[in-house]
C-alpha positions as CSV (number, residue, x, y, z in Angstrom):
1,X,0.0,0.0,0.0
2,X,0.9,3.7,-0.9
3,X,2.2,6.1,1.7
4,X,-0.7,7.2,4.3
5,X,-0.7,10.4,6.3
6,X,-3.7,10.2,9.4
7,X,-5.0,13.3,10.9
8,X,-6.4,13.0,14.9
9,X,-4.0,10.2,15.4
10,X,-3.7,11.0,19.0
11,X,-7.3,10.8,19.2
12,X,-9.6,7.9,20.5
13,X,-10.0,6.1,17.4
14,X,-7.1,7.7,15.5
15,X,-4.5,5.5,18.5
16,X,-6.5,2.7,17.0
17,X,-6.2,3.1,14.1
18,X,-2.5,3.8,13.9
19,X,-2.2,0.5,15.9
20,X,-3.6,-1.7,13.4
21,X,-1.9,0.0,10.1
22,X,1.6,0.0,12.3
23,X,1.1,-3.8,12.7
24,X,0.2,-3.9,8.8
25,X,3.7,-2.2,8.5
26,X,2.1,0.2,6.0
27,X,4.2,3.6,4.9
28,X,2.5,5.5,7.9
29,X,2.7,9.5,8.4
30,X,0.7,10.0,11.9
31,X,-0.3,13.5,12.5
32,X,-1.5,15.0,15.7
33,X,-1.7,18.8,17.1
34,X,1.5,20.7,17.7
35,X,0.4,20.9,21.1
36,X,0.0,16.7,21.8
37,X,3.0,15.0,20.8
38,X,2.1,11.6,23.0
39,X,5.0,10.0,20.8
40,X,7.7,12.0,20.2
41,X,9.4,10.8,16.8
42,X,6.4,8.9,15.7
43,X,4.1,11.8,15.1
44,X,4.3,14.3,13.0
45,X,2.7,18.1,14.3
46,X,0.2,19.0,12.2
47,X,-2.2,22.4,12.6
48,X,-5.1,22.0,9.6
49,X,-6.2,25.1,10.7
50,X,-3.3,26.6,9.7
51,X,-3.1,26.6,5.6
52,X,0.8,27.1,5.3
53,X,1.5,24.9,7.5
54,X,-0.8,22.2,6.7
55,X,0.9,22.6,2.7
56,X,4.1,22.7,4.1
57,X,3.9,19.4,6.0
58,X,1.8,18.1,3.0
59,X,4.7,18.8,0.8
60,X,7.5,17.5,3.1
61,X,5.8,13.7,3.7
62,X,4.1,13.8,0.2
63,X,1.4,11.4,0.7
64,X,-0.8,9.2,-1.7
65,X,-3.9,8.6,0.6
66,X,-5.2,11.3,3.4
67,X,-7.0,10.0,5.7
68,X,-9.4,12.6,7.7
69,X,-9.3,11.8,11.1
70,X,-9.3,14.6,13.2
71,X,-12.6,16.9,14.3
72,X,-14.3,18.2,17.1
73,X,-16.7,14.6,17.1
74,X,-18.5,15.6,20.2
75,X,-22.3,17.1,19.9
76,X,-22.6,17.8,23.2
77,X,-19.4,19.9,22.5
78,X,-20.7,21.6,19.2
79,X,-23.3,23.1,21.0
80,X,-21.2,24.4,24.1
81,X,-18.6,25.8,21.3
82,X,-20.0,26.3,17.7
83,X,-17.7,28.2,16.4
84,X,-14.7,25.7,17.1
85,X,-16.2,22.7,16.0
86,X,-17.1,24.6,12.6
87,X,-13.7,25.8,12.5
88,X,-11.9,22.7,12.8
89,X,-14.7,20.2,11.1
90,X,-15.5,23.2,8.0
91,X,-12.1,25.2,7.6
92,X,-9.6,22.3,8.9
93,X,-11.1,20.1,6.3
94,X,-10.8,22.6,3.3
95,X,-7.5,23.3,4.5
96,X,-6.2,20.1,4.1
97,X,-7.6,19.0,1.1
98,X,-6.5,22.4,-0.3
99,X,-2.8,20.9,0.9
100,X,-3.7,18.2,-1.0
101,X,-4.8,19.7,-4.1
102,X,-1.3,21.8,-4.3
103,X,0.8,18.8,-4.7
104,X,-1.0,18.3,-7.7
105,X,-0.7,14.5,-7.6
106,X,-3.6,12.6,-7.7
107,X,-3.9,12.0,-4.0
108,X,-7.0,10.2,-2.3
109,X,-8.5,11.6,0.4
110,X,-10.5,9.9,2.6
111,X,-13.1,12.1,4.5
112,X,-14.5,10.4,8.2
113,X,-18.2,12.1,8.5
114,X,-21.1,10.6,10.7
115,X,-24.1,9.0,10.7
116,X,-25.3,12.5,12.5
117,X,-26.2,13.9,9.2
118,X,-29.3,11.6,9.0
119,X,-31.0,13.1,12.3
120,X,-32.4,9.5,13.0
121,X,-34.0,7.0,12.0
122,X,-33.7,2.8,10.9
123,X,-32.2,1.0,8.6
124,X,-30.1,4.2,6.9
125,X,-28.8,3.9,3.2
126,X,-26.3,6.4,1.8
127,X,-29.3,8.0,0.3
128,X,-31.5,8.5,2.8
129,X,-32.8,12.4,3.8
130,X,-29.9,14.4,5.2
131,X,-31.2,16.2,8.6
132,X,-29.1,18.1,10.4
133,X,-30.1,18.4,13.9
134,X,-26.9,19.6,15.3
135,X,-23.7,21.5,15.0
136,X,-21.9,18.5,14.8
137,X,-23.6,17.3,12.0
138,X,-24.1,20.6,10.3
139,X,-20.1,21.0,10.5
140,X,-19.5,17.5,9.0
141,X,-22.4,17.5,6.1
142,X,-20.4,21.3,5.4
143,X,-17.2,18.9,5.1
144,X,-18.5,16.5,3.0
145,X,-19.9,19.0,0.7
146,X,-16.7,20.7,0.2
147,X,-15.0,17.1,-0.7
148,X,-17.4,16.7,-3.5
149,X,-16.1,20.4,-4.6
150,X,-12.4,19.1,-4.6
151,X,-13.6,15.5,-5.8
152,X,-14.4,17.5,-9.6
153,X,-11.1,19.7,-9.0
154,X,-9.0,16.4,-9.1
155,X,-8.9,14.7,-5.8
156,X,-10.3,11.4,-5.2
157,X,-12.5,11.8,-2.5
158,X,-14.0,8.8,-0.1
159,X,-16.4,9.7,2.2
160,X,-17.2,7.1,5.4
161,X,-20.2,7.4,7.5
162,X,-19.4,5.7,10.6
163,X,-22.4,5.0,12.8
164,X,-22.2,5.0,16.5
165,X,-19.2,3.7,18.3
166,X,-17.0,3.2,21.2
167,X,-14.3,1.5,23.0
168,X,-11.1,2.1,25.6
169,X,-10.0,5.3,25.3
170,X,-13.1,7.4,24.3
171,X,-13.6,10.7,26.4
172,X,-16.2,10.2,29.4
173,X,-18.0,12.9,27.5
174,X,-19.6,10.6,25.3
175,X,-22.7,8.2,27.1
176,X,-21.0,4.5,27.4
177,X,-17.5,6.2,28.9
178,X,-19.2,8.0,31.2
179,X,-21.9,4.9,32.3
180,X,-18.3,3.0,32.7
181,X,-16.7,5.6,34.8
182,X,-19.7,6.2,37.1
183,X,-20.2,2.4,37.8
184,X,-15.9,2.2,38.5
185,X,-16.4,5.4,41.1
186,X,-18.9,3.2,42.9
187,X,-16.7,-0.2,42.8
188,X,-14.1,2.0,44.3
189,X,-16.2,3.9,46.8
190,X,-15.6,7.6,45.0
191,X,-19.1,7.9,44.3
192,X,-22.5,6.9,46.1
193,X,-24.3,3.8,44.2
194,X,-26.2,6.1,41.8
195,X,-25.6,6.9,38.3
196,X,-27.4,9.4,36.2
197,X,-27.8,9.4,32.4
198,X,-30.0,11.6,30.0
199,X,-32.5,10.0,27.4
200,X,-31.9,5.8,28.2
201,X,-34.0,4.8,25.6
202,X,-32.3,6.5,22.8
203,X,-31.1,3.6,20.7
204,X,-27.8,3.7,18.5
205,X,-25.3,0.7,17.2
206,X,-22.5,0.9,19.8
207,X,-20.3,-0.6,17.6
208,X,-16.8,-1.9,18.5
209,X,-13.7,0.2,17.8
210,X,-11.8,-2.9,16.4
211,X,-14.9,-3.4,14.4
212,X,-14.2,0.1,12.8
213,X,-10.9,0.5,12.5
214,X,-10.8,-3.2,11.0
215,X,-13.2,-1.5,8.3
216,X,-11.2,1.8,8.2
217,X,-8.2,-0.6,6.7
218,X,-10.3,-2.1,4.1
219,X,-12.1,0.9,2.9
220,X,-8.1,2.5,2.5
221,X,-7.4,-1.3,0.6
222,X,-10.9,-1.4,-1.3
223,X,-13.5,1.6,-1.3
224,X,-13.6,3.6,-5.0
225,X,-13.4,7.7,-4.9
226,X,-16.7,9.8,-5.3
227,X,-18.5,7.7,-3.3
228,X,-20.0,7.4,0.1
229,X,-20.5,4.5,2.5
230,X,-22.3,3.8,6.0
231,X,-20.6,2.0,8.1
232,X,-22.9,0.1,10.3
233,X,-24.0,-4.0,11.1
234,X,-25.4,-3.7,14.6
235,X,-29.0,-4.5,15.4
236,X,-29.1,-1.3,17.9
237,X,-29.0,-1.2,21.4
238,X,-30.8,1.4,23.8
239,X,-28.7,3.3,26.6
240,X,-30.6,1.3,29.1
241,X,-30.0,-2.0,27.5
242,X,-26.3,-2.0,28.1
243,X,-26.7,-0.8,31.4
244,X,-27.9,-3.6,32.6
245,X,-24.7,-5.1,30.9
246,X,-23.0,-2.9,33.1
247,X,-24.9,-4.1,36.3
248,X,-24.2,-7.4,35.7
249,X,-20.2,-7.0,35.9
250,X,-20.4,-4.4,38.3
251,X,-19.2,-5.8,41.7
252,X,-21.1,-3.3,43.6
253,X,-25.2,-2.8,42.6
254,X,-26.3,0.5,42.1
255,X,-29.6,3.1,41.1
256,X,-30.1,4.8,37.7
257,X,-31.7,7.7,37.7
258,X,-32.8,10.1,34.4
259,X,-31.2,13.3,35.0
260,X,-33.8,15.6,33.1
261,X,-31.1,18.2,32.7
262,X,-28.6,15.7,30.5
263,X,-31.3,15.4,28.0
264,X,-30.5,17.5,24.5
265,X,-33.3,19.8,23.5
266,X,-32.8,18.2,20.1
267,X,-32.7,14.6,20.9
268,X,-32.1,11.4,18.3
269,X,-34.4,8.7,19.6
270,X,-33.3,5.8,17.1
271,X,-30.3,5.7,15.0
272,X,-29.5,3.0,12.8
273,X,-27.9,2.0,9.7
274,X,-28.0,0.0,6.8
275,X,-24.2,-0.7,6.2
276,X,-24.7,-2.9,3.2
277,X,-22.7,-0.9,0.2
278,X,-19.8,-1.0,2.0
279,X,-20.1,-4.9,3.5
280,X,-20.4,-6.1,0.1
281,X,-17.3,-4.0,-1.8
282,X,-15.1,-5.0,1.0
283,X,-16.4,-8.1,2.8
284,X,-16.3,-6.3,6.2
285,X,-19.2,-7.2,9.2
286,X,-18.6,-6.5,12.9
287,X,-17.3,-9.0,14.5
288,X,-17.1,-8.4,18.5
289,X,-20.1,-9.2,20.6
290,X,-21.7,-6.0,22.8
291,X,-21.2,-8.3,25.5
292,X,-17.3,-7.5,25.3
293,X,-17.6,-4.2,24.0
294,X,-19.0,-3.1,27.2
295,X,-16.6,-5.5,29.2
296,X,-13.6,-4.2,27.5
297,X,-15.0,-0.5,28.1
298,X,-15.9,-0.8,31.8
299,X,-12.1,-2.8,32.6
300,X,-10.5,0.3,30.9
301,X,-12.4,2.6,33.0
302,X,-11.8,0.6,36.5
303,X,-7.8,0.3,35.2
304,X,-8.4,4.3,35.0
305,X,-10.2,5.0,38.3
């Protein structure tokens, strides 16, 4: 495989990632802020909301595939902080496939977006209604429609829509973390033997970052430019479902309680894919049971406790 260059790969599912195309022994440029340099040596500073810079270090490495890791991916975030998740998910995007463009090679770029641009619903295809519902998604449908603008200015441009996932690692700002470092409080006596959580029914895929970093590789290996792809192959589970995963590995029993003020104003009650374009160019279905997502989840969180 060609020479890769990965934005956000200090991020949760950028470390992944890098991981598995490390182990691969692929030609690997990994790129995270100036700022977070967790591997001196390995990783390469890069500031895509700096232009010059971004060309600069664009020209330097000369890639042949981009891959678009790195974004504010947080909605509770976009709506605390608009304008930096528009800057970074609009302008770092355009930046960097700007850098792209002025090597004038025919690089492909692959553009990670999110099932969030559907605002909900079941059984998703690439073609379903786009519905914006939040910054997040706003910022990222913005992205993918300036990739189709460079896609017919020469770049070959992949876009991956990634439906809901999670894993060691994530930020306890997203719902699972945060269930996994309540319950690992409690185990440890930090915290009284209540948790509180927003809308419990909502229901999403919780897929397994191996599961989606396993894809990411193929779709580098497989996927063809101008086109998009879900990524999805999980029945759906609700927030309350896996909870009482939780309970039952939890060495301590404890309450749930809906906090009324953790629920969005603009909330996504179902959100599910249909992931079949993408299983059939490259073969790929998840693999790893919920059952061991959450285990794997909750034994990082106690490790981190």
């Amino acid at each position: 495989m060609k020479k890769i260059l990965v934005t956000g790969s200090e991020g949760f599912v950028g470390s992944h990632l890098i991981k598995v195309l490390e182990e691969s022994n692929i030609d690997l440029v990994a790129t995270c802020l100036p700022q977070l340099t967790p591997r001196k040596g390995q990783y390469v500073p890069l500031d895509i909301l700096n232009l010059d810079h971004t060309i600069e270090v664009l020209k330097q490495y000369e890639p042949d595939v981009v891959f678009h890791l790195a974004a504010i991916s947080s909605v509770a975030k976009s709506f605390r902080d608009r304008p930096i998740a528009y800057r970074t998910n609009v302008v770092g995007t355009a930046n960097l496939l700007e850098a792209a463009r002025s090597l004038g090679e025919k690089i492909r770029f692959f553009f990670v977006s999110t099932c969030e641009v559907y605002g909900g619903g079941e059984n998703l295809l690439e073609d379903a209604p786009i519905v914006l519902k939040n910054p997040y998604a706003i910022s990222k449908y913005a992205a993918e429609l300036i990739c189709a603008d460079y896609q017919t200015d020469g770049l070959d441009c992949i876009i991956l829509r990634p439906f809901t996932h999670t894993g060691p690692g994530q930020a306890d700002t997203f719902v699972l973390p945060t269930v996994a470092k309540q319950i690992s409080e409690i185990e440890k006596g930090k915290r009284a033997p209540l948790i509180e959580l927003g809308n419990i029914e909502a229901k999403r895929e919780f897929l397994n970052i191996g599961d989606i970093v396993a894809a990411y590789k193929l779709a580098l290996e497989k996927c063809v430019p101008g086109e998009i792809y879900n990524i999805s192959g999980s029945p759906g589970y609700t927030i309350s479902e896996l909870v009482d995963i939780f309970a039952k590995l939890s060495r301590k029993s404890f309450d749930l309680r809906v906090n009324q003020a953790k629920i969005r104003k603009v909330d996504i009650p179902v959100l599910l894919g249909n992931g079949s374009k993408f299983s059939k160019i490259t073969g790929w279905s998840p693999k790893i049971k919920i059952e061991k997502t959450v285990e794997d989840l909750f034994n990082y969180w106690r490790a981190k406790v």
